[in-house]
Biopython code that builds the backbone (N, CA, C, O; Angstrom):
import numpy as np
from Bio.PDB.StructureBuilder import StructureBuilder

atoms = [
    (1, "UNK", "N", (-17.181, 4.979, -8.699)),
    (1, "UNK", "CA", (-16.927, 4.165, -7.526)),
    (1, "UNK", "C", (-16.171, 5.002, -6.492)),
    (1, "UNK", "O", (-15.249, 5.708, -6.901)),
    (2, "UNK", "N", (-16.394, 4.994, -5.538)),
    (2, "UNK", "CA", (-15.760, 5.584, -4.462)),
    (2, "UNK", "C", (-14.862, 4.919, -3.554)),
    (2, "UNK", "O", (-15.134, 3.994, -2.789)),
    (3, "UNK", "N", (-13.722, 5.520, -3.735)),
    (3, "UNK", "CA", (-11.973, 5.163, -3.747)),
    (3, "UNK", "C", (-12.065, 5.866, -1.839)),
    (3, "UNK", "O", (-12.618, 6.932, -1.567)),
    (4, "UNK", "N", (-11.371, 4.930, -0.767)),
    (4, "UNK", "CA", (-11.076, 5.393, 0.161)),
    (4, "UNK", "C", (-9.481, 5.747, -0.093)),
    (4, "UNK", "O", (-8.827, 5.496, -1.105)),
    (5, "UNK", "N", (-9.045, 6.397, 1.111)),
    (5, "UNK", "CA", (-7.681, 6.467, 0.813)),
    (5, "UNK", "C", (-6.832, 5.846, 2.460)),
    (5, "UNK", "O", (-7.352, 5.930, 3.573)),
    (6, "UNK", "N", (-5.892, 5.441, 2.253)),
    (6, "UNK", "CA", (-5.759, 4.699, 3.377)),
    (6, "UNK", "C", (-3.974, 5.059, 3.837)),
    (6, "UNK", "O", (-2.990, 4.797, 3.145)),
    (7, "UNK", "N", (-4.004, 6.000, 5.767)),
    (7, "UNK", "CA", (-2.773, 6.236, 5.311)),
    (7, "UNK", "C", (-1.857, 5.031, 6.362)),
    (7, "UNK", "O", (-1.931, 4.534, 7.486)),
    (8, "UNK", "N", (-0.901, 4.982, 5.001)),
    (8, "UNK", "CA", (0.409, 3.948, 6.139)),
    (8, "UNK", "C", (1.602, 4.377, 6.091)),
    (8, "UNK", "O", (2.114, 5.193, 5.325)),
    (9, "UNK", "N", (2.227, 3.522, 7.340)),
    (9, "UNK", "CA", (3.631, 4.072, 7.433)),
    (9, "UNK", "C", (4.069, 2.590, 6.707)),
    (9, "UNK", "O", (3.528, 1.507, 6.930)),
    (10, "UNK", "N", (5.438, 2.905, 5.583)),
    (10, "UNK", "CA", (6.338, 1.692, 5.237)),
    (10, "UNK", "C", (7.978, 2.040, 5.860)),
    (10, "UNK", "O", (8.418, 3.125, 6.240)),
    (11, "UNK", "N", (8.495, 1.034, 5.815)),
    (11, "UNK", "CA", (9.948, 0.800, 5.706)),
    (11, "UNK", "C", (10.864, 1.565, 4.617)),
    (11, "UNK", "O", (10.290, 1.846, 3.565)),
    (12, "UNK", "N", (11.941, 1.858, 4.719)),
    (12, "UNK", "CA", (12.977, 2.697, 3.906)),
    (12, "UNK", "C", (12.698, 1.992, 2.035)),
    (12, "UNK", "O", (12.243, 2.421, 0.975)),
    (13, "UNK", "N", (13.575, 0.141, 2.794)),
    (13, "UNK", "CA", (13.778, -0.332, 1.544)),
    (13, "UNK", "C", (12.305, -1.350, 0.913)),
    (13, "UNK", "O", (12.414, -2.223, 0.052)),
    (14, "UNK", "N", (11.247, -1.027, 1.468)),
    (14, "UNK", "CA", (9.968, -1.171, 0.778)),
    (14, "UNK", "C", (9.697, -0.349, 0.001)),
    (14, "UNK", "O", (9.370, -0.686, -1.137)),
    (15, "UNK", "N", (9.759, 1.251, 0.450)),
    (15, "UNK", "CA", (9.331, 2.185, -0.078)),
    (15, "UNK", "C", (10.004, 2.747, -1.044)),
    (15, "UNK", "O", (9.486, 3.624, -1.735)),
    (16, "UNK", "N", (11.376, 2.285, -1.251)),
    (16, "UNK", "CA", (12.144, 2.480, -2.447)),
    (16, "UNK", "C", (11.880, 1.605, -3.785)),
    (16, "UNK", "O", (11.953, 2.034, -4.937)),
    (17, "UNK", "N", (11.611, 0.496, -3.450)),
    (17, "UNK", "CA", (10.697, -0.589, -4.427)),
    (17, "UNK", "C", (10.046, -0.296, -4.971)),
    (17, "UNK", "O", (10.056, -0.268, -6.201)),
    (18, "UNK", "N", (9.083, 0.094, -4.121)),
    (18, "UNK", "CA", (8.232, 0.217, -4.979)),
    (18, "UNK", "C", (7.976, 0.972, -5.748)),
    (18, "UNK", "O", (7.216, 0.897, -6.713)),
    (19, "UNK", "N", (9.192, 2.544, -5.029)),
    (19, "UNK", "CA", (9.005, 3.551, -6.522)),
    (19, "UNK", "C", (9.691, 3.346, -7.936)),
    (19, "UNK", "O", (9.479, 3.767, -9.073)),
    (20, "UNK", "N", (10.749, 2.377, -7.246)),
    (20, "UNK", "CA", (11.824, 1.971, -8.490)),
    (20, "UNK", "C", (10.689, 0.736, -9.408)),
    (20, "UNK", "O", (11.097, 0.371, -10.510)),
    (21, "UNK", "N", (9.484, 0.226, -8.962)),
    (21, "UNK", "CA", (8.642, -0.391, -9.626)),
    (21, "UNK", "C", (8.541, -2.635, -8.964)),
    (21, "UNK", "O", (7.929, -3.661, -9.259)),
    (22, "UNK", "N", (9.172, -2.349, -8.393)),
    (22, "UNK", "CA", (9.752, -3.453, -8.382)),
    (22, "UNK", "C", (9.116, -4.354, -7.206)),
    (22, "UNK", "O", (9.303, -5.571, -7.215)),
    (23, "UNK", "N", (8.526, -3.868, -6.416)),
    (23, "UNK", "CA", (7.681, -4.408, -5.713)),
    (23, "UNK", "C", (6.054, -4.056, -5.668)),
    (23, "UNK", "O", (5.782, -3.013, -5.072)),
    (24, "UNK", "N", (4.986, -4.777, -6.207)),
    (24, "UNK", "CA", (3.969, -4.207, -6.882)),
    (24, "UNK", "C", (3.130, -5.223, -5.745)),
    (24, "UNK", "O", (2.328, -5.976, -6.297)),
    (25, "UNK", "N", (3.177, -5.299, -4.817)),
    (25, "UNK", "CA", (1.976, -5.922, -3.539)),
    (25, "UNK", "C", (2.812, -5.300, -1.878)),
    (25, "UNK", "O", (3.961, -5.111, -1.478)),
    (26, "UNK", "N", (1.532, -5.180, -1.385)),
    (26, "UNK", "CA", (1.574, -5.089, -0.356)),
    (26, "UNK", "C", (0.625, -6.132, 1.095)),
    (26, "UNK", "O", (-0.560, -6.465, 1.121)),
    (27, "UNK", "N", (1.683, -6.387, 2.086)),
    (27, "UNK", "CA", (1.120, -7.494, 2.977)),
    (27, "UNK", "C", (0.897, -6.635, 4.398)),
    (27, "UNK", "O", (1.665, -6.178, 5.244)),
    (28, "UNK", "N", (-0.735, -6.656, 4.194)),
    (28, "UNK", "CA", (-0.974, -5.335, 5.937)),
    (28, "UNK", "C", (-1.917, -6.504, 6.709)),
    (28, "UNK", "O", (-2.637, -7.335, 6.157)),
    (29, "UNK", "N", (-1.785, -6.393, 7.559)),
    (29, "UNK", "CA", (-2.852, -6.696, 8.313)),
    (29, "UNK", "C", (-4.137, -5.816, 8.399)),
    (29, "UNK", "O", (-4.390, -4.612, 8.464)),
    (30, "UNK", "N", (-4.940, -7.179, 8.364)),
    (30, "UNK", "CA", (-6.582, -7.160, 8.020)),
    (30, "UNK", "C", (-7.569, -6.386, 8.378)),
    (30, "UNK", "O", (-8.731, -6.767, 8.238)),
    (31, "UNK", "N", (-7.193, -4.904, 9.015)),
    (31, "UNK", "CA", (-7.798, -4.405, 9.779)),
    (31, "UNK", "C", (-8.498, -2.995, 9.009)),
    (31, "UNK", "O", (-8.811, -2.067, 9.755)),
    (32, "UNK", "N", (-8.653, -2.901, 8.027)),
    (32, "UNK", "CA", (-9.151, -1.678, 7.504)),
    (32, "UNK", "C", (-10.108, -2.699, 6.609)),
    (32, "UNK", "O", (-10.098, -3.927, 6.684)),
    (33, "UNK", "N", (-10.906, -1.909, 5.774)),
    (33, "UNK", "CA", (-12.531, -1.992, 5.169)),
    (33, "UNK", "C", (-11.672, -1.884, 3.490)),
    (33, "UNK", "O", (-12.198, -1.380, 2.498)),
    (34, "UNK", "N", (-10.401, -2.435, 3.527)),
    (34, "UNK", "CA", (-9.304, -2.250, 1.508)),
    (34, "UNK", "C", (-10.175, -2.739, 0.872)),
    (34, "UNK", "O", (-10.651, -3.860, 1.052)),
    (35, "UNK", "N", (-10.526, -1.847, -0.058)),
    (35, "UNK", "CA", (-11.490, -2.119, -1.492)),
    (35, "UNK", "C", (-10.628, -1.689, -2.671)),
    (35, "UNK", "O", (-9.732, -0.845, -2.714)),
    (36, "UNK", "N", (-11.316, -2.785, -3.978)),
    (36, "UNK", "CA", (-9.831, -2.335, -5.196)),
    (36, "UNK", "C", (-10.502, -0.954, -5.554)),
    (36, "UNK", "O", (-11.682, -0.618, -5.458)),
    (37, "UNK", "N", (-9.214, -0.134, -6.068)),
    (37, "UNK", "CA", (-9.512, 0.933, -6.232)),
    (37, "UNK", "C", (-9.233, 2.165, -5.479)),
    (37, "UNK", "O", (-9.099, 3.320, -5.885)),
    (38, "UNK", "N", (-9.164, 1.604, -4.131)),
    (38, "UNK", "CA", (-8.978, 2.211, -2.985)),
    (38, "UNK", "C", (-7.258, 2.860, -2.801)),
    (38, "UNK", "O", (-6.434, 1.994, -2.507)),
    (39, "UNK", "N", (-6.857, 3.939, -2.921)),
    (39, "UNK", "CA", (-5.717, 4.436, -2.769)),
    (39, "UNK", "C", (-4.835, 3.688, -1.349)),
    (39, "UNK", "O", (-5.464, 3.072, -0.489)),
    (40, "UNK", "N", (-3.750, 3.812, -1.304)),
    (40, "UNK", "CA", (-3.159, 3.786, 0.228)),
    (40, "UNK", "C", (-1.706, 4.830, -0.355)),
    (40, "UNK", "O", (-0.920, 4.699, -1.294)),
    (41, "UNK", "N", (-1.875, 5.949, 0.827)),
    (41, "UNK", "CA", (-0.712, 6.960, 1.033)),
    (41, "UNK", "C", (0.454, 6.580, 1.691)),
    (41, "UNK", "O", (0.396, 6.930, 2.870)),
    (42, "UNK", "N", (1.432, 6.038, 1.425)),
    (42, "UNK", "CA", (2.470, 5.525, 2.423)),
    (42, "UNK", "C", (3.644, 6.160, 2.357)),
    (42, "UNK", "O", (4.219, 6.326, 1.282)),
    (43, "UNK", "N", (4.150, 6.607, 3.581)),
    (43, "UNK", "CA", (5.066, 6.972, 4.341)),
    (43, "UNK", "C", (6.085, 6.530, 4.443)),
    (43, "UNK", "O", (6.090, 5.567, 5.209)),
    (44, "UNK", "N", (7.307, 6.843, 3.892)),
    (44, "UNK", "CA", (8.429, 6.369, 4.280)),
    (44, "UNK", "C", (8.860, 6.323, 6.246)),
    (44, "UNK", "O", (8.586, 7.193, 7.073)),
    (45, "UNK", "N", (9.292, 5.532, 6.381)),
    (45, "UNK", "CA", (10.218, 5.720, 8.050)),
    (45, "UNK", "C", (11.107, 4.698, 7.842)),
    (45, "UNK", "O", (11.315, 3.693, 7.162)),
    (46, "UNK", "N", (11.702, 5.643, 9.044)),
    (46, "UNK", "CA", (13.402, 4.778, 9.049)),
    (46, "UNK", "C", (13.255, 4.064, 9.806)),
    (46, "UNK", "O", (12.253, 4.125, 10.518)),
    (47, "UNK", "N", (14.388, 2.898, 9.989)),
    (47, "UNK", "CA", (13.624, 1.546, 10.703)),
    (47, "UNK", "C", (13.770, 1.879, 12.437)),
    (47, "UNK", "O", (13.433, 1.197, 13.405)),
    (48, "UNK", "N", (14.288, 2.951, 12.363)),
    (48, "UNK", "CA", (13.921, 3.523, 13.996)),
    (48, "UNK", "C", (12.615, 4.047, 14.333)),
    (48, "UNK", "O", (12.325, 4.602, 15.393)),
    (49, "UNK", "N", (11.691, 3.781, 13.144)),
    (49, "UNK", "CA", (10.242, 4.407, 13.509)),
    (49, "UNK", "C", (9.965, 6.116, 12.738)),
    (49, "UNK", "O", (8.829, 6.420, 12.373)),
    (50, "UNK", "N", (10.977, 6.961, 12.599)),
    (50, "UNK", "CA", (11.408, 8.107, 11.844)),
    (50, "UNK", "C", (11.230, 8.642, 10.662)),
    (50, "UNK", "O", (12.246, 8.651, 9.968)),
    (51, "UNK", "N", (9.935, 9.257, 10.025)),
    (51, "UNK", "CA", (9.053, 9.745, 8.841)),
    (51, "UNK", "C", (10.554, 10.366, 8.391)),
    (51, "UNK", "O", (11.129, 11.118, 9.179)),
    (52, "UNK", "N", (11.105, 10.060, 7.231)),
    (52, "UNK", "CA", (11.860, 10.642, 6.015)),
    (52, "UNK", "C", (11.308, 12.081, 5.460)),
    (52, "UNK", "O", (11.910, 13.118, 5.183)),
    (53, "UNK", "N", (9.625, 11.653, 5.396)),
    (53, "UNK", "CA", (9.009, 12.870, 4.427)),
    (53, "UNK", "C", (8.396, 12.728, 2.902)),
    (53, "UNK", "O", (7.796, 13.493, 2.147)),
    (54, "UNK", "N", (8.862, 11.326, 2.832)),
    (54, "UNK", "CA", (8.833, 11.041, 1.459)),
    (54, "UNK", "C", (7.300, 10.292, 1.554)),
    (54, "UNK", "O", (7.179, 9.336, 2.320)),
    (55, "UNK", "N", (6.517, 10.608, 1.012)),
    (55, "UNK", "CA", (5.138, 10.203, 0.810)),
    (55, "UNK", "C", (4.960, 9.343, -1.004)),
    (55, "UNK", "O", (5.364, 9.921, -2.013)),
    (56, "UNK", "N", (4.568, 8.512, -1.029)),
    (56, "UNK", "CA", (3.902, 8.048, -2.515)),
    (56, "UNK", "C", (2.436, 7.461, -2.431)),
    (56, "UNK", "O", (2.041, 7.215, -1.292)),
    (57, "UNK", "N", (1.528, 7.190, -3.539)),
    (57, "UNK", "CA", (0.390, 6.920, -3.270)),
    (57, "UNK", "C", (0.828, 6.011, -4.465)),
    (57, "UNK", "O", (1.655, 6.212, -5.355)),
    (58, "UNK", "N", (-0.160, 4.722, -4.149)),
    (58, "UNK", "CA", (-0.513, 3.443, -5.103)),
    (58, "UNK", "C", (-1.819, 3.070, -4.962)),
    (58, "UNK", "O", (-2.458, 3.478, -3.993)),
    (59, "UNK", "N", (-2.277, 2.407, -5.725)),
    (59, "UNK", "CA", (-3.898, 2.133, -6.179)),
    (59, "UNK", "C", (-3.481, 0.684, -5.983)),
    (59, "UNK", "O", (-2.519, 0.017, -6.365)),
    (60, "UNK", "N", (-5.069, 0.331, -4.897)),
    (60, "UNK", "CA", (-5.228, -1.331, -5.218)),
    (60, "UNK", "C", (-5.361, -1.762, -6.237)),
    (60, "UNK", "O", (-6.175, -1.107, -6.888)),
    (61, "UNK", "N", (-4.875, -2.744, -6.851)),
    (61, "UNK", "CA", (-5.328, -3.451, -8.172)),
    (61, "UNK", "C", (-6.202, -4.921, -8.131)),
    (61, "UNK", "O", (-7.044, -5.401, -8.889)),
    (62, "UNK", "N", (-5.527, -5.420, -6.773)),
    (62, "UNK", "CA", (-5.635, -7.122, -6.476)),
    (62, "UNK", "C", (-6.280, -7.271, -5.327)),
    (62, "UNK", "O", (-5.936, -6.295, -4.661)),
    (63, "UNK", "N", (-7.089, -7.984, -4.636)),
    (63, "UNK", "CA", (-6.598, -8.033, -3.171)),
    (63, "UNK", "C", (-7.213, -10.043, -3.464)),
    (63, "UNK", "O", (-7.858, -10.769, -4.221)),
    (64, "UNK", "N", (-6.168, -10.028, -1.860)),
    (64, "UNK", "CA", (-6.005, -11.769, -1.898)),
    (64, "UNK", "C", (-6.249, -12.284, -0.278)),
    (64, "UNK", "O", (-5.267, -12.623, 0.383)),
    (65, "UNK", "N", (-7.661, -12.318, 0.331)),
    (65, "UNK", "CA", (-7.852, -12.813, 1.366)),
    (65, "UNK", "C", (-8.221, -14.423, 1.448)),
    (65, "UNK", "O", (-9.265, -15.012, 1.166)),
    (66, "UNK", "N", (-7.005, -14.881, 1.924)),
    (66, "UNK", "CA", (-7.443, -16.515, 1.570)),
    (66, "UNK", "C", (-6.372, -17.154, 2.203)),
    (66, "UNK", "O", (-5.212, -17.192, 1.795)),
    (67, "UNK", "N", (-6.958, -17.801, 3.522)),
    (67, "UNK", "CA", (-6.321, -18.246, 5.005)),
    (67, "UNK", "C", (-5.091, -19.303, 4.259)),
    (67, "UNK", "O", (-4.066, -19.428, 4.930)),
    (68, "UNK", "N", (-5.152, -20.138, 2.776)),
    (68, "UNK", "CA", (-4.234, -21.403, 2.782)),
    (68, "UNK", "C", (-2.898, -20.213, 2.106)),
    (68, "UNK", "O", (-1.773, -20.566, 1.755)),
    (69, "UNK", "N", (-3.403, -18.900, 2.077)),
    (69, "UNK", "CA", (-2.022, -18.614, 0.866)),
    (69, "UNK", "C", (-1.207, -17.090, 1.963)),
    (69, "UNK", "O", (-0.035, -16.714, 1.986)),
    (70, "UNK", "N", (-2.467, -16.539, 2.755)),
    (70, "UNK", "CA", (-2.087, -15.526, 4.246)),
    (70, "UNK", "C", (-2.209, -16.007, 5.246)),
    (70, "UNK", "O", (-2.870, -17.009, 5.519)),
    (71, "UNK", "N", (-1.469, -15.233, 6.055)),
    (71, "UNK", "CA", (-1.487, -15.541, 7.846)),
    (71, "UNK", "C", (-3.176, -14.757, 8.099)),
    (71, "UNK", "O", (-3.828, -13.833, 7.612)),
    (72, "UNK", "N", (-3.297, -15.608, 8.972)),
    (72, "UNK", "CA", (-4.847, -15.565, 9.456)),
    (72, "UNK", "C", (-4.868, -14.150, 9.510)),
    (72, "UNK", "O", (-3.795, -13.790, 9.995)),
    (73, "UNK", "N", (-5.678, -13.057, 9.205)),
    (73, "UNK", "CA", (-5.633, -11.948, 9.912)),
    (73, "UNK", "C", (-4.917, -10.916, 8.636)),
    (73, "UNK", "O", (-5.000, -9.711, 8.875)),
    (74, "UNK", "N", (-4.346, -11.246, 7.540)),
    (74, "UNK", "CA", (-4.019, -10.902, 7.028)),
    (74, "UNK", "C", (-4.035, -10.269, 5.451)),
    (74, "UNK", "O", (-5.123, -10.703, 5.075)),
    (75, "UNK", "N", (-3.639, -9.717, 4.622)),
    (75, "UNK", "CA", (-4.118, -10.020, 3.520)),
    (75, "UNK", "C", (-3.053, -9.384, 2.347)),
    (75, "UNK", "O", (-2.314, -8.495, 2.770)),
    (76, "UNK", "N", (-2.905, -9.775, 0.854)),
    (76, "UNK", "CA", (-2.217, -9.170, 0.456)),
    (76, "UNK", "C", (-2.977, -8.588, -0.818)),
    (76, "UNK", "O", (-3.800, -9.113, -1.567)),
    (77, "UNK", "N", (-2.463, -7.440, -0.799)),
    (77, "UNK", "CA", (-2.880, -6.039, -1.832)),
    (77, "UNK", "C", (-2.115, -5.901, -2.843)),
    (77, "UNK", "O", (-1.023, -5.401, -2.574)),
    (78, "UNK", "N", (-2.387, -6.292, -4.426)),
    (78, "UNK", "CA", (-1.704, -6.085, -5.440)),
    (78, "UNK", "C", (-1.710, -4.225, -5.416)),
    (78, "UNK", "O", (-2.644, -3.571, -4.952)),
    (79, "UNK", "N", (-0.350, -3.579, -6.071)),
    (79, "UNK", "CA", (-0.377, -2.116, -5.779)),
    (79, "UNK", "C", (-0.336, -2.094, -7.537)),
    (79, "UNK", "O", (-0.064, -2.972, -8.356)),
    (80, "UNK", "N", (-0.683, -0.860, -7.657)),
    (80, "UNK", "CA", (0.354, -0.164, -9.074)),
    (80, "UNK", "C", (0.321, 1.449, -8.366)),
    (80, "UNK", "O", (-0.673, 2.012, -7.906)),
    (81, "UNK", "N", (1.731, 1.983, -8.439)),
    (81, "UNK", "CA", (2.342, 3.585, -8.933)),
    (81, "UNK", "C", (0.952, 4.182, -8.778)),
    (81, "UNK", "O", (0.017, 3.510, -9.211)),
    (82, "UNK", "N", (0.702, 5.336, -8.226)),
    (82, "UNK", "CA", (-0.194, 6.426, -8.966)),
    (82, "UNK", "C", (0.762, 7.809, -9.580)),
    (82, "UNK", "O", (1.315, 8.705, -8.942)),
    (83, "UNK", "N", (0.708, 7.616, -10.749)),
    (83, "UNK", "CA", (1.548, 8.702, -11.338)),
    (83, "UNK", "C", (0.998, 10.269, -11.871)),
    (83, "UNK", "O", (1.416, 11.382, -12.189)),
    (84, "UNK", "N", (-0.405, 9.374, -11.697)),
    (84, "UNK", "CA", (-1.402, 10.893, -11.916)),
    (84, "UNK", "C", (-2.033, 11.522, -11.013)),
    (84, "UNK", "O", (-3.030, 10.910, -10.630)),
    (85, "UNK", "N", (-1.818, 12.693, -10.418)),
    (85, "UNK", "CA", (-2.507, 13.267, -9.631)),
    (85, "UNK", "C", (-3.956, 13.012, -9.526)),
    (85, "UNK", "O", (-4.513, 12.777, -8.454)),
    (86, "UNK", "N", (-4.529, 13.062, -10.629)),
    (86, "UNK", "CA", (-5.958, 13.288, -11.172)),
    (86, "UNK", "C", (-6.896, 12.332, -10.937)),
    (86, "UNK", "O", (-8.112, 12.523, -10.956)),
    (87, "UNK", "N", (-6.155, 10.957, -10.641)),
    (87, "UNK", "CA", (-6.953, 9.255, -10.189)),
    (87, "UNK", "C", (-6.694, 9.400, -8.705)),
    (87, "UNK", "O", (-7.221, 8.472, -8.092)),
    (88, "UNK", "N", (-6.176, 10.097, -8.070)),
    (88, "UNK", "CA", (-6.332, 10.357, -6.319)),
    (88, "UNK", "C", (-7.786, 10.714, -5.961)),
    (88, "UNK", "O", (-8.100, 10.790, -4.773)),
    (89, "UNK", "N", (-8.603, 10.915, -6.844)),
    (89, "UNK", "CA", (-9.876, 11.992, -6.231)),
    (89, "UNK", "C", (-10.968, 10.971, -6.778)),
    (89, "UNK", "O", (-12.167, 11.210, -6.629)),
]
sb = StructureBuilder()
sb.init_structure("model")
sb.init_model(0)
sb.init_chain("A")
sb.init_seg("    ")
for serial, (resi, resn, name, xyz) in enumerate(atoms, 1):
    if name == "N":
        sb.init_residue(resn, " ", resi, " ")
    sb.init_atom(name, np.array(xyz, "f"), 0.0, 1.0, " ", f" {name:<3s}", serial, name[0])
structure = sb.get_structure()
């Protein structure tokens, strides 16, 4: 199956979550082609807008488009960790 990879910028204390494990979804707006499977590369920044440097990658697991449970336009992406280099490709 062929995995896109998708890059975003997150927040400080999102992006600490989720490496500490603890936040395992993500809520983006609806505007990319997210398929499960599909990587997303995200970017730490500081809440002044300001790349840290710190990059992590997570794999879709979930996705949940469904207007009574998201904001119109929206959608939310179950994540897990990618801890292996080797499932990026």
């Amino acid at each position: 199956m062929q995995q896109d990879h998708h890059i975003l910028k997150i927040e400080q204390s999102f992006f600490q979550q989720i490496i500490d494990g603890i936040k395992r979804f993500e809520v983006r707006k609806n505007d990319r082609d997210y398929k499960l499977g599909d990587v997303l590369v995200l970017g730490e920044r500081t809440l002044m807008g300001t790349s840290t440097g710190r990059v992590t990658h997570v794999k879709i697991t979930t996705i949940l488009i469904d207007e009574r449970f998201c904001k119109k336009g929206f959608v939310t992406l179950g994540i897990g960790l990618v801890t292996d280099s080797s499932t990026l490709c």
